[in-house]
N, C-alpha and C positions, 0 to 999 in steps of 0.2 A: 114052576113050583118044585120040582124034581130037583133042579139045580140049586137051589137057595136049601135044600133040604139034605143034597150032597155037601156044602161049604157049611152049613150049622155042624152037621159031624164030622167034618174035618177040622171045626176050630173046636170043637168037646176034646177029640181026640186029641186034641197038640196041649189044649189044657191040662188035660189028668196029665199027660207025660210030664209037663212043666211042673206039676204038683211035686211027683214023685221025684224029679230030678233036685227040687228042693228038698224037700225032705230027707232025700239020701247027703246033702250036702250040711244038711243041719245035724244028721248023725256024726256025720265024718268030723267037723268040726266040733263036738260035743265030748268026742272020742281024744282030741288032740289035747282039749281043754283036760280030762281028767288023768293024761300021762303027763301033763306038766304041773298037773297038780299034784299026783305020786312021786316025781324030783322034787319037786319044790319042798316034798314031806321030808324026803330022803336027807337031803343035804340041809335042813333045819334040825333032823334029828343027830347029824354029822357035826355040827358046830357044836 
């Protein structure tokens, strides 16, 4: 029982990590999205 109760928080724990490592990955790409939206303004207001 001990051991099925070590591997249940080991697999919580790799979960929330995965959580977060999305997360921070949905920012970054969020981030990329609205600096090619700011060119995109830039050089429409350029023409």
């Amino acid at each position: 029982m001990r051991i099925m109760s070590i591997i249940v928080l080991a697999l919580s724990s790799f979960t929330l990590a995965a959580c977060e490592t999305v997360q921070g990955a949905g920012q970054d790409i969020s981030n990329a999205g609205d600096a090619i939206t700011a060119e995109s303004q830039e050089v429409q207001n350029d023409l």
